[in-house]
Residue frames as qw, qx, qy, qz and C-alpha x, y, z in Angstrom:
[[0.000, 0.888, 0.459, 0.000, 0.00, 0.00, 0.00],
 [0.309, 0.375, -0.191, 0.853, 1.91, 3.34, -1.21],
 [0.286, -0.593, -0.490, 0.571, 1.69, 5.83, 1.72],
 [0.016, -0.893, -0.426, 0.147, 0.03, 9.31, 1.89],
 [0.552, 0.089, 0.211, 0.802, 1.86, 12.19, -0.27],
 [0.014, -0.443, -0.134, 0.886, 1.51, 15.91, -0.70],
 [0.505, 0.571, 0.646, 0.053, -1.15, 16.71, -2.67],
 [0.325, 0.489, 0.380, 0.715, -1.67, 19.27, -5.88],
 [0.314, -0.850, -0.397, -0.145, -3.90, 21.38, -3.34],
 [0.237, 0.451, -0.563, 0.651, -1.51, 21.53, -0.90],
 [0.072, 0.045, -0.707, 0.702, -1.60, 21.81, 2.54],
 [0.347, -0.263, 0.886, -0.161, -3.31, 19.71, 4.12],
 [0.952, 0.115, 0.074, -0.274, -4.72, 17.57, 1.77],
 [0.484, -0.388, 0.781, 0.074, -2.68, 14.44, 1.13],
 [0.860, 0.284, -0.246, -0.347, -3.05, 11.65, -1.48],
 [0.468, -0.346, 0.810, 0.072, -2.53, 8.21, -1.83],
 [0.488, 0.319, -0.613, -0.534, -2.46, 5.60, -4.50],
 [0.724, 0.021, 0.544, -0.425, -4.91, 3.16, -4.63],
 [0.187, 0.404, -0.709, -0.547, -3.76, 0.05, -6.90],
 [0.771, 0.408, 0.279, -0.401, -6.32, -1.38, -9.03],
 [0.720, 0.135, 0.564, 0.382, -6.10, -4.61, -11.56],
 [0.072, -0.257, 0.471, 0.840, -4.41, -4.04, -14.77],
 [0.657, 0.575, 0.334, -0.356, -7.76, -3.68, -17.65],
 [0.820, 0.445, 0.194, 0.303, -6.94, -3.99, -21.49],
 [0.378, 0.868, 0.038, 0.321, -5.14, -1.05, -21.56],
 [0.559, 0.324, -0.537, 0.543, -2.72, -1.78, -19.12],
 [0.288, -0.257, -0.636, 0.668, -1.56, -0.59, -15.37],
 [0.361, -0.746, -0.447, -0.336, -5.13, 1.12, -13.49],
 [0.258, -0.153, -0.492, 0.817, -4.94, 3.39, -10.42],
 [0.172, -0.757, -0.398, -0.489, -7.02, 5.61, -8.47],
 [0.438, 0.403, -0.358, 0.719, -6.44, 8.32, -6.12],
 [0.495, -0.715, -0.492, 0.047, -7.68, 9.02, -2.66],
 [0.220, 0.553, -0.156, 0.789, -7.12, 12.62, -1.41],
 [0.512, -0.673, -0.533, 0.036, -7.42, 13.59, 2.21],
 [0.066, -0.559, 0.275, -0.779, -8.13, 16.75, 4.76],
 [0.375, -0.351, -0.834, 0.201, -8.53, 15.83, 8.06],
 [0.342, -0.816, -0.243, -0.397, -10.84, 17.68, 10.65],
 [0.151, -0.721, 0.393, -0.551, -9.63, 19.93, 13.30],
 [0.493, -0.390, 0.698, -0.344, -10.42, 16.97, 15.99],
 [0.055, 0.171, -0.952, -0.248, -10.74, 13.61, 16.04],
 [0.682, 0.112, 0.201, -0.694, -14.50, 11.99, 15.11],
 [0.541, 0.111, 0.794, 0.255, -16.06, 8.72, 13.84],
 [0.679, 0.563, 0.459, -0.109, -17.38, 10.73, 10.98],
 [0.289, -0.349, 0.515, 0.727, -15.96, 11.25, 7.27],
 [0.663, 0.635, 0.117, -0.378, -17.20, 12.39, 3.82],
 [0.618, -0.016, 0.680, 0.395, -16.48, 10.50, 0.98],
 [0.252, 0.570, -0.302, -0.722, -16.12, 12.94, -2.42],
 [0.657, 0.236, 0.671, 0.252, -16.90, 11.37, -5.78],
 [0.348, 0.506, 0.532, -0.583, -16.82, 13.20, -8.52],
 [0.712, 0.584, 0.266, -0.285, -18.61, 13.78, -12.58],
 [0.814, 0.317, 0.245, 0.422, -17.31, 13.05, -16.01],
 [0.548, 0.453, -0.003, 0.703, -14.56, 15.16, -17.24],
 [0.168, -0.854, 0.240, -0.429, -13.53, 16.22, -13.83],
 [0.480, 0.132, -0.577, 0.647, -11.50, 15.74, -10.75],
 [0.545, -0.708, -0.413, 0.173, -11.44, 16.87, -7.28],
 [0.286, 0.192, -0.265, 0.901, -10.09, 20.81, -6.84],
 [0.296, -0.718, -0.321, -0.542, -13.19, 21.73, -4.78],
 [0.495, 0.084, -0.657, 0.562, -11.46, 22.90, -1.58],
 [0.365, -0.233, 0.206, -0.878, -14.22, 25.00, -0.29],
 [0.787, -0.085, -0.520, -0.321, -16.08, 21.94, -0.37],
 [0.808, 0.019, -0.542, 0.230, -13.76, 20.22, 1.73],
 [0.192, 0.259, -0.385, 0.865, -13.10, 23.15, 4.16],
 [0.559, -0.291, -0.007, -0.777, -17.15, 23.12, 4.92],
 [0.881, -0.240, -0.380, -0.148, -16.70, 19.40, 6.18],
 [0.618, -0.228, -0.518, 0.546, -14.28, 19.45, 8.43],
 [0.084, -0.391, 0.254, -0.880, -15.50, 22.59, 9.79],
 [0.744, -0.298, -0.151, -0.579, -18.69, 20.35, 10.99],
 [0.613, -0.474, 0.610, -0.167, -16.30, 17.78, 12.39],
 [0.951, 0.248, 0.175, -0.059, -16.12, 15.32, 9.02],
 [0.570, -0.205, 0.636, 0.478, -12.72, 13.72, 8.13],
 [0.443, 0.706, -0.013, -0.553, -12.77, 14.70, 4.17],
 [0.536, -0.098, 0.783, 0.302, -11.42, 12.07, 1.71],
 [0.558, 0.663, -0.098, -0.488, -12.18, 12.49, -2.17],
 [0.689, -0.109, 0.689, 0.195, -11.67, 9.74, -4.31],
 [0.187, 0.703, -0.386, -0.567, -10.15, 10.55, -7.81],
 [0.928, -0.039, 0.354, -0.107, -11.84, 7.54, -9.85],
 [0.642, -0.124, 0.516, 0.553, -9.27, 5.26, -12.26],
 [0.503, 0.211, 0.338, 0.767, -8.13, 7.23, -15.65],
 [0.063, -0.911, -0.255, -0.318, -9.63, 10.64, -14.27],
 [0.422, -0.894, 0.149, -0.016, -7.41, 13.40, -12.47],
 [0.143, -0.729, 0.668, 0.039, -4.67, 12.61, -10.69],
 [0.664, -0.168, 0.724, 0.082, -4.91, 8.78, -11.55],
 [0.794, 0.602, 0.028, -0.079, -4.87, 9.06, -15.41],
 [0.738, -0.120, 0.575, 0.332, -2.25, 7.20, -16.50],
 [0.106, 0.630, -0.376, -0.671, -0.35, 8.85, -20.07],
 [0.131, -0.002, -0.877, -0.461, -1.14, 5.34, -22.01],
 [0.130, 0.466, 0.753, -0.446, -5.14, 5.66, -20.54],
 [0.047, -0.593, -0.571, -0.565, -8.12, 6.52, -22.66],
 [0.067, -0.186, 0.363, -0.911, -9.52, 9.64, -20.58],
 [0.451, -0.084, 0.303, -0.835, -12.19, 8.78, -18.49],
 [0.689, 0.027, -0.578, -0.436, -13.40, 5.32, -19.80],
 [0.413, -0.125, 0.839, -0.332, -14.88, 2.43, -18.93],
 [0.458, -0.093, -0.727, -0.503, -17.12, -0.28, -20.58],
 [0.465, -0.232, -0.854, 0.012, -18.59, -0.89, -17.26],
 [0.209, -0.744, 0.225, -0.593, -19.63, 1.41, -14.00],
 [0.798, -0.592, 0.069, -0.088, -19.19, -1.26, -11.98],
 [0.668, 0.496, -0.300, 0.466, -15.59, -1.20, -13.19],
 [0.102, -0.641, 0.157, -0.744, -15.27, 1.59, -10.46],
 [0.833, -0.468, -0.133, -0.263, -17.00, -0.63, -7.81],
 [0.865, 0.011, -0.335, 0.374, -13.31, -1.69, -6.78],
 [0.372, 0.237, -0.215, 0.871, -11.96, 1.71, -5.92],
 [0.395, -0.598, -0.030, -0.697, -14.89, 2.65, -3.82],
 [0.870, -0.474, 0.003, -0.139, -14.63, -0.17, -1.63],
 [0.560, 0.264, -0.229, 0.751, -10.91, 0.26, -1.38],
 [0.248, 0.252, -0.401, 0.845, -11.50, 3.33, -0.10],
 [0.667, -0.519, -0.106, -0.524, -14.69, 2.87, 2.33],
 [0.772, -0.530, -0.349, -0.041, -12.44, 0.46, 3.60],
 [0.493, 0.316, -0.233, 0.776, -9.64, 2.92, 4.60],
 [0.424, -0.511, 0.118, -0.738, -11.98, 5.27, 5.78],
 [0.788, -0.492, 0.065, -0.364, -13.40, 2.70, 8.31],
 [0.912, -0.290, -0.259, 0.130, -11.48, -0.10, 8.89],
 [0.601, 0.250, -0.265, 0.711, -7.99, 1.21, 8.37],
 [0.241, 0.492, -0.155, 0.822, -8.74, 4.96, 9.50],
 [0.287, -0.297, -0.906, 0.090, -11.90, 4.09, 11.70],
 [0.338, 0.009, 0.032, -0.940, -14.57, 6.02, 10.92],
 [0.190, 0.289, 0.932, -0.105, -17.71, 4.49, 11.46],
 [0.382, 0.724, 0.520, -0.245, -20.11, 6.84, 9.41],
 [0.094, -0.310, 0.314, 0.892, -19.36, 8.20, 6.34],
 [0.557, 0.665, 0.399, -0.296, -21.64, 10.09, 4.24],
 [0.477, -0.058, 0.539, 0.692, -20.71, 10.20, 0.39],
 [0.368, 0.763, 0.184, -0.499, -21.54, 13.02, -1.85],
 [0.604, 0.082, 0.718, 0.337, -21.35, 12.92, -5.78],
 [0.136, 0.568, -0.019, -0.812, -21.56, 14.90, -8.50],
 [0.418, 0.586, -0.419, -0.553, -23.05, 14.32, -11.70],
 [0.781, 0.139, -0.526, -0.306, -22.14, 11.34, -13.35],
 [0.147, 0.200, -0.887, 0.390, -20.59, 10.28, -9.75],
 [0.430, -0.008, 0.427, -0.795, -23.78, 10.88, -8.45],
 [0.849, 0.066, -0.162, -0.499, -25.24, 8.04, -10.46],
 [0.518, 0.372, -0.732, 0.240, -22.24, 5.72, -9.98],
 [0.069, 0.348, -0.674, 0.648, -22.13, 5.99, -6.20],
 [0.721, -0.093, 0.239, -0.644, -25.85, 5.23, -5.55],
 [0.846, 0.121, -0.486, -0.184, -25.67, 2.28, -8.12],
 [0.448, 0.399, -0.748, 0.283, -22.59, 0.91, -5.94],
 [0.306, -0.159, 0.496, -0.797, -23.96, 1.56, -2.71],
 [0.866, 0.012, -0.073, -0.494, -27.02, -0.91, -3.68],
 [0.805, 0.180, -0.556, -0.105, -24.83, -3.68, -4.86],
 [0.204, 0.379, -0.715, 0.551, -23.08, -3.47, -1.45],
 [0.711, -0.051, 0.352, -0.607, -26.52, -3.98, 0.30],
 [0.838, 0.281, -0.319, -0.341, -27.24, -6.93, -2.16],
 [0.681, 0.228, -0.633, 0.288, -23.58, -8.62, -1.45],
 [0.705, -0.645, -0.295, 0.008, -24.73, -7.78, 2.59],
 [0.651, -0.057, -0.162, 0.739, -21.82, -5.28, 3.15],
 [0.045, 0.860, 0.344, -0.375, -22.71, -1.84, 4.90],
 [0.462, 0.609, 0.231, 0.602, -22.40, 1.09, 2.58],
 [0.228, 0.288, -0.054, 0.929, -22.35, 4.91, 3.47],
 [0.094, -0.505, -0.738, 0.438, -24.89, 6.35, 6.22],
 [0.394, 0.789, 0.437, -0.176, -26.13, 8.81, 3.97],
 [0.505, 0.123, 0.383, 0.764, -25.64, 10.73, 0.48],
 [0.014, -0.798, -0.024, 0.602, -25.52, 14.00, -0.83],
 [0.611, 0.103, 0.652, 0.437, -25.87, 14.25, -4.54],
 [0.145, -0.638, 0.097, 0.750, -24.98, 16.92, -6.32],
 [0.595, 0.568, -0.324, -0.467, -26.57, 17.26, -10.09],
 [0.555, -0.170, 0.811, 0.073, -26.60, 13.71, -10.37],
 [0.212, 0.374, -0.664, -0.612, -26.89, 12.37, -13.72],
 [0.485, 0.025, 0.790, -0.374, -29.99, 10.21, -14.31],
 [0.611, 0.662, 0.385, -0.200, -30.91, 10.31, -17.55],
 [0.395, 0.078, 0.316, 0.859, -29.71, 11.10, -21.15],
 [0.148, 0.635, 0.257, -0.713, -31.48, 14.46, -22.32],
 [0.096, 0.185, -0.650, -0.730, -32.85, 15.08, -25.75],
 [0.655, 0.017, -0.333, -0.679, -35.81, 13.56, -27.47],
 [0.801, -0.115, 0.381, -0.448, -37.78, 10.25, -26.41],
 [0.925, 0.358, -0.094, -0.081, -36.52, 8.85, -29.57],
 [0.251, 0.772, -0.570, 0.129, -33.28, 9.75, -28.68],
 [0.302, -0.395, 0.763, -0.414, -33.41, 7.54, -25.22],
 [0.815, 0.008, 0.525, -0.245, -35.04, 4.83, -26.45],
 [0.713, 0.678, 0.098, -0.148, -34.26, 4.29, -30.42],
 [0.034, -0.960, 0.247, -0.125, -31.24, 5.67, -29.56],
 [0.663, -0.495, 0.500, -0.256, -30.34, 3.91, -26.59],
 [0.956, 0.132, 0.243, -0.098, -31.14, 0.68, -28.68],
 [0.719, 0.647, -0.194, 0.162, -28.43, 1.62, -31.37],
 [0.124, -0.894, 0.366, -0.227, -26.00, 2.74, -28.97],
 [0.794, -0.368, 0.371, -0.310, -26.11, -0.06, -27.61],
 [0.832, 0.549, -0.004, 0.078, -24.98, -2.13, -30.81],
 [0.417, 0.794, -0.257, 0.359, -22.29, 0.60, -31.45],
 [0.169, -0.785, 0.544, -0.243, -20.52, 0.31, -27.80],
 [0.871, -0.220, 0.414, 0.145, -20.08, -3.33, -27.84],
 [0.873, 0.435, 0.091, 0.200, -18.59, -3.46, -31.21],
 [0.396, 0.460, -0.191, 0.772, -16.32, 0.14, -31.39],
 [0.400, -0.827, -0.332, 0.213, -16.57, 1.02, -27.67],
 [0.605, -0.270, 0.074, 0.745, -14.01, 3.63, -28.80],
 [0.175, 0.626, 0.438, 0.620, -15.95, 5.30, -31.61],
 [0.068, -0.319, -0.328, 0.886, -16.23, 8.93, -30.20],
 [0.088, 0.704, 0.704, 0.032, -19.77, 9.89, -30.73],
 [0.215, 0.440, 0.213, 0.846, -20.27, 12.76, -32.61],
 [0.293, -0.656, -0.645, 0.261, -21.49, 15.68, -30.63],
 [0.227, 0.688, 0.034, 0.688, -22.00, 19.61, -29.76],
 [0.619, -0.382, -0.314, 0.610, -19.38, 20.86, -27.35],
 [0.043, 0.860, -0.101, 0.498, -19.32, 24.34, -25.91],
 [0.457, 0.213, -0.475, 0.721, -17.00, 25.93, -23.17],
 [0.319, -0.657, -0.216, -0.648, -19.58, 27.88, -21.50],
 [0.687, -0.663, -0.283, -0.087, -19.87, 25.93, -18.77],
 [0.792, -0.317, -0.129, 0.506, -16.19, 25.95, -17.83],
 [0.210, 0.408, -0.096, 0.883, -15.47, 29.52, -18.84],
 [0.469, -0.670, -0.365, -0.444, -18.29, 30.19, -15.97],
 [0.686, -0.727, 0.018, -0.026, -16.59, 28.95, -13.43],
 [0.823, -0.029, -0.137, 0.550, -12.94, 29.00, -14.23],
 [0.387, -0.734, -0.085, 0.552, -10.84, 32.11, -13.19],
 [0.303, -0.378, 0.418, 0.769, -9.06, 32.88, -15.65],
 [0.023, 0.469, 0.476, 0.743, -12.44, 33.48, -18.00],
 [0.317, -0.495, -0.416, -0.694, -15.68, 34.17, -16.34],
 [0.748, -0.328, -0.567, -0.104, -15.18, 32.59, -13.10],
 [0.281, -0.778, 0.399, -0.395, -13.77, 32.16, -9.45],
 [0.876, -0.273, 0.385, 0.097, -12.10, 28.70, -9.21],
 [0.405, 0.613, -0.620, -0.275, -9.18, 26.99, -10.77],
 [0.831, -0.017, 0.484, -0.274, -8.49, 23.92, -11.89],
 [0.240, -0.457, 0.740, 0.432, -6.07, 21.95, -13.92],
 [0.275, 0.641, -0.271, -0.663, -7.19, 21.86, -17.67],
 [0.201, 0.309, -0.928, -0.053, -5.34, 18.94, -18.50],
 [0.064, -0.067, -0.915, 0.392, -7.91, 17.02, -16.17],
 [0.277, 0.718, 0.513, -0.380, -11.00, 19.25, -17.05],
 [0.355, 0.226, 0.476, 0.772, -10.74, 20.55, -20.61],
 [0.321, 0.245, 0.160, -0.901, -12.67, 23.77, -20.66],
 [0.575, 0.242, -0.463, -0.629, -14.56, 21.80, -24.26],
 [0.930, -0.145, 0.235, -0.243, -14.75, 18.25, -21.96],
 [0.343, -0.215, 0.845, 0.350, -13.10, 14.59, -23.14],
 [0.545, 0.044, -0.595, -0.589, -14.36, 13.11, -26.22],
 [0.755, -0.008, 0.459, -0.469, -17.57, 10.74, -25.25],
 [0.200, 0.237, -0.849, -0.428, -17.42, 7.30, -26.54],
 [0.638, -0.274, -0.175, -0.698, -19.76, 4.99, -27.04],
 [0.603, -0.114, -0.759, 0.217, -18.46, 1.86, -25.08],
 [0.005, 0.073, -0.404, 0.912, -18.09, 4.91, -22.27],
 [0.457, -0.073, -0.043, -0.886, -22.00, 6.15, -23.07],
 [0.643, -0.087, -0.703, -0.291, -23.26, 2.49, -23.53],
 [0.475, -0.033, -0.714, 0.514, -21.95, 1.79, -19.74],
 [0.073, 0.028, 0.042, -0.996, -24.07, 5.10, -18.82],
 [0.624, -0.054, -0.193, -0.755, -27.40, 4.12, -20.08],
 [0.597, -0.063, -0.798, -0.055, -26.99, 0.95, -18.72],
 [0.313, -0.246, -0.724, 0.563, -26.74, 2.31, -15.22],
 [0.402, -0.006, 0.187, -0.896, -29.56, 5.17, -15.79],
 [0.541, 0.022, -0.680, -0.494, -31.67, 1.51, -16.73],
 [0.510, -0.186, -0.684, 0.488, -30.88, 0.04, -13.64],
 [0.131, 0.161, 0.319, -0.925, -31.80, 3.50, -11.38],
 [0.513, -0.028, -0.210, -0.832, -35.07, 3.86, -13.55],
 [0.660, -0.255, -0.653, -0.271, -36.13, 0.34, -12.62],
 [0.585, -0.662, 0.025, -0.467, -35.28, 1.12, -9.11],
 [0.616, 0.333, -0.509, 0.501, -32.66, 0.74, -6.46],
 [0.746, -0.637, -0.195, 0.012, -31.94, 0.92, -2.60],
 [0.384, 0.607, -0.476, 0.506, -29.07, 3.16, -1.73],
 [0.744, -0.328, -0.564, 0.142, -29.71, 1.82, 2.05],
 [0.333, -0.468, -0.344, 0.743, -29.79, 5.32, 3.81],
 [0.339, 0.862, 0.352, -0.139, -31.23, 8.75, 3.11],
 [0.446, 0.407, 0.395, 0.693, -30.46, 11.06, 0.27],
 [0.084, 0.854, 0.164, -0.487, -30.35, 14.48, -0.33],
 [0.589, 0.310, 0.454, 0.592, -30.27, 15.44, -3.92],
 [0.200, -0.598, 0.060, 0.774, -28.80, 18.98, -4.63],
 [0.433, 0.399, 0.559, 0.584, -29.83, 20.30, -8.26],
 [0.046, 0.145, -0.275, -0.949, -30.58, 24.17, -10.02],
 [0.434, 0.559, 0.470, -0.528, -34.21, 25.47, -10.14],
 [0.788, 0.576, -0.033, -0.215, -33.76, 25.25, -14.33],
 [0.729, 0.237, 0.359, 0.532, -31.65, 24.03, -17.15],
 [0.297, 0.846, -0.202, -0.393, -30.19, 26.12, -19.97],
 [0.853, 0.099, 0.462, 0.221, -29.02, 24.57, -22.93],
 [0.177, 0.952, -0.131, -0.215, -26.61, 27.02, -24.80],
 [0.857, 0.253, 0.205, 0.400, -23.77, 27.29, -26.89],
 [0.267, 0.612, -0.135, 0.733, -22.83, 30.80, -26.69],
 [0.305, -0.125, -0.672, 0.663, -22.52, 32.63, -23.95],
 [0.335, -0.568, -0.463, -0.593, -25.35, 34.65, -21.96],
 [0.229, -0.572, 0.342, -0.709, -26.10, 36.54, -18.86],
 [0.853, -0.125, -0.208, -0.463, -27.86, 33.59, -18.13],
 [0.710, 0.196, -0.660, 0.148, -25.07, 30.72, -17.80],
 [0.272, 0.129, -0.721, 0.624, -23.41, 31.06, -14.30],
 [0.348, -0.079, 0.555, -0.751, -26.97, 31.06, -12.82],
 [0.890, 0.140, 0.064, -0.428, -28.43, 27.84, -14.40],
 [0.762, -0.137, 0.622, 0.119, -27.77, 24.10, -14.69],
 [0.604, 0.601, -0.311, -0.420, -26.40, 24.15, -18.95],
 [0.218, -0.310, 0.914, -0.144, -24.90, 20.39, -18.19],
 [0.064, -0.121, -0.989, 0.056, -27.81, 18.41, -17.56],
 [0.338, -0.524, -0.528, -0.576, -31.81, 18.34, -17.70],
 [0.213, -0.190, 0.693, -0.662, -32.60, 19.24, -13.63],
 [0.710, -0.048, 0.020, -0.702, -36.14, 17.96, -14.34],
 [0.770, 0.220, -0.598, -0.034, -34.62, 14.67, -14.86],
 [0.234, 0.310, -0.692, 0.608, -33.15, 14.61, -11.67],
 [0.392, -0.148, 0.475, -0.774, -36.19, 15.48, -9.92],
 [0.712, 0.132, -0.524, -0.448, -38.05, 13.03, -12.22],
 [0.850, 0.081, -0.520, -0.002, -35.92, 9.99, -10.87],
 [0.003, 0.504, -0.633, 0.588, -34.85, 10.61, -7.72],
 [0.799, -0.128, 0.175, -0.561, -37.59, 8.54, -6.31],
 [0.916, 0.214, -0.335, 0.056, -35.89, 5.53, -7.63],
 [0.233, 0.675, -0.539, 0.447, -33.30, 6.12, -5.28],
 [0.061, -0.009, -0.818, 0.571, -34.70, 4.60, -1.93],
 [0.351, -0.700, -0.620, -0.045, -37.41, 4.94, 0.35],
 [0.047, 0.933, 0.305, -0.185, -36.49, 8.43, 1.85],
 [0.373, -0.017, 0.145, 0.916, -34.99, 10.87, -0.12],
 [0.132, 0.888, 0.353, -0.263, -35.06, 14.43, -0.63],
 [0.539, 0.433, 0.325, 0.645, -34.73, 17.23, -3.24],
 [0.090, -0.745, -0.043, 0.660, -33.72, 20.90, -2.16],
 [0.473, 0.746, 0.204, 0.421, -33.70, 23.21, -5.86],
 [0.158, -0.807, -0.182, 0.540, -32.11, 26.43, -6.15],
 [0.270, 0.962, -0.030, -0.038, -32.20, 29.98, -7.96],
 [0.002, 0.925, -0.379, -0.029, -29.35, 30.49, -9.35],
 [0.757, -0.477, 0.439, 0.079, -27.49, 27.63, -9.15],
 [0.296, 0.654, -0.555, -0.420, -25.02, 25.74, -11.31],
 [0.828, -0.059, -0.539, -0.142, -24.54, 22.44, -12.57],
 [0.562, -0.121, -0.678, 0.458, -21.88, 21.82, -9.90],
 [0.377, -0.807, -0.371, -0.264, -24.30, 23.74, -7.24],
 [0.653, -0.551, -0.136, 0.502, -20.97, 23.84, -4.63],
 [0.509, -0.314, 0.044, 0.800, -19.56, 26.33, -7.03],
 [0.029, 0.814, 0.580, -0.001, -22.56, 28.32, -7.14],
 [0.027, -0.649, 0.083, -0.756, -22.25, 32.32, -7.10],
 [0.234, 0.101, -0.633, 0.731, -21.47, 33.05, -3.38],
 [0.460, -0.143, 0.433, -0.762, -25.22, 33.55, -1.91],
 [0.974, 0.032, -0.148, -0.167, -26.88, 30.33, -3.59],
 [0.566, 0.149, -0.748, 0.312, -23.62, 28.30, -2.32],
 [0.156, -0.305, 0.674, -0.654, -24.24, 29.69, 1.10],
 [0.838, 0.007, 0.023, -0.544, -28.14, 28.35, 0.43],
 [0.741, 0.132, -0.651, -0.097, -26.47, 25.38, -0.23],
 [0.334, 0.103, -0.715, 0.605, -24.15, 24.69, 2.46],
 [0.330, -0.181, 0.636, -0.674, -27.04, 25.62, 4.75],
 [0.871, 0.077, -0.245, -0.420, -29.61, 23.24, 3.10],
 [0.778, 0.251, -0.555, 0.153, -26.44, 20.31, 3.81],
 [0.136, 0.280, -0.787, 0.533, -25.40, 21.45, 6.89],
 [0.523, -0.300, 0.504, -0.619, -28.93, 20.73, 8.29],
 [0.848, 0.079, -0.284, -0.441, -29.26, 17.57, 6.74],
 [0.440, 0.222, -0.736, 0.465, -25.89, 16.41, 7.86],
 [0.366, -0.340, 0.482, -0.720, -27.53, 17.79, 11.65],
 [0.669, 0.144, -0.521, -0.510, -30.52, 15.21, 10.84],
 [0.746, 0.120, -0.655, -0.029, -28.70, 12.41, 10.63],
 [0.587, -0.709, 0.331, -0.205, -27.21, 12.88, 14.20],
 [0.876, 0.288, -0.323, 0.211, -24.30, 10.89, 13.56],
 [0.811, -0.458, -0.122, 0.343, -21.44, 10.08, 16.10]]
């Protein structure tokens, strides 16, 4: 087991490397990043988070251990810091591919580090990933996370009926055969000039690892995707409550507009709110004005709405 190094953040997060079997494309890693809280507790969040990204949300991580939560982010295999230079960005043919590095590091957090509650939040396309896992671990009778916090979670594709079903069907074809074929598509920057510093924004964030224009999508990638929004839509048991975080609209754009940095232009929100119900038996859905896709890196008075919408849910739970 490599041991805990300085991280990209700096002070005081850490990382470690978390080795994972070679796949077709050779040696696999993933990266666990940690901030600890001011004192010692049994609780810890567990980060996950969306396609073409990484973990540089440090405000994120500064608002959990202010509440007392160990902080741990988990950087999944060929994303971030664990992409590998001979690695297809971001792929998989499988989401449970992923299912190896989460339970790696749930069991670090608990057994090794011994936390006994951790709650896992997710963004986006983690935010479908992490629920799916989180079932199969019920299923195989192994405890999962004591509650989640999903951030724009990805539950759907968006577009026409025919698209998601007709679609779906072809796709479906196309990612077994050329799960490589990059699927034609229309990329804008918008979203990432919004929030990056150095256009429109107030974060940064390494480029390389988030392209402002994304990774190409493939379809072995996308195929793996609609399989697990197939699975969610028939209904699943994340085996603790939910709190799903999402923007009071959409915007679908290509150019820019006054509009962008105060709407979801990512993902359908109505979808979200659609299928959240498939999640468990109790979840809830908080909206908000103004928000973005990634809602934590809202404009500075809808984040604060956040963070107080999370910190009383975290209160809730009453965890140790």
């Amino acid at each position: 087991m490599s041991e805990a190094t300085a991280d990209v953040l700096g002070v005081p997060f850490v990382a470690e490397v978390i080795e994972l079997p070679d796949d077709s494309e050779g040696t696999v890693v993933a990266t666990l990043v940690h901030s600890p809280a001011p004192s010692r507790s049994g609780r810890a969040v567990l980060y996950v988070h969306g396609f073409c990204d990484y973990f540089f949300q440090r405000g994120l991580a500064e608002f959990c251990t202010s509440l007392g939560y160990d902080f741990y982010a988990l950087d999944l295999r060929k994303y971030g810091r664990s992409l590998l230079p001979h690695q297809t960005p971001n792929f998989c043919l499988d989401l449970d591919e992923y299912n190896d590095e989460l339970d790696e590091a749930l069991r670090r957090i608990t057994e090794r580090d011994g936390h006994t509650d951790v709650v896992a939040i997710a963004h986006s396309t983690g935010g479908l990933v992490v629920p799916l896992w989180a079932d199969q671990r019920r299923l195989r009778g192994l405890p999962g996370p004591s509650a989640f916090v999903l951030n724009s979670p990805w539950f759907d594709l968006q577009g026409s009926f025919l698209l998601r079903t007709v679609g779906t069907r072809a796709l479906d074809t196309v990612g077994a055969r050329r799960p490589y074929q990059v699927i034609p598509r229309n990329v804008s920057a918008v979203y990432g000039e919004s929030i990056h510093r150095a256009h429109r924004g107030e974060w940064d964030f390494d480029t390389a690892w988030k392209p402002m224009e994304s990774f190409p999508v493939r379809a072995g990638w996308l195929r793996a995707v609609r399989r697990g929004h197939r699975k969610l839509h028939r209904g699943i048991e994340a085996g603790a409550p939910v709190l799903v975080l999402a923007s009071r609209r959409t915007l679908f754009t290509a150019v820019w507009s006054q509009d962008v940095p105060s709407a979801d232009v990512v993902l359908d929100v109505e979808q979200m709110a659609r299928w959240s119900h498939r999640l468990g038996s109790l979840v809830t859905i908080a909206r908000f004005d103004g928000a973005v896709h990634d809602v934590f890196l809202s404009a500075q008075p809808v984040r604060d709405q956040v963070y107080a919408t999370v910190r009383r849910f975290l209160a809730a739970l009453d965890l140790d």
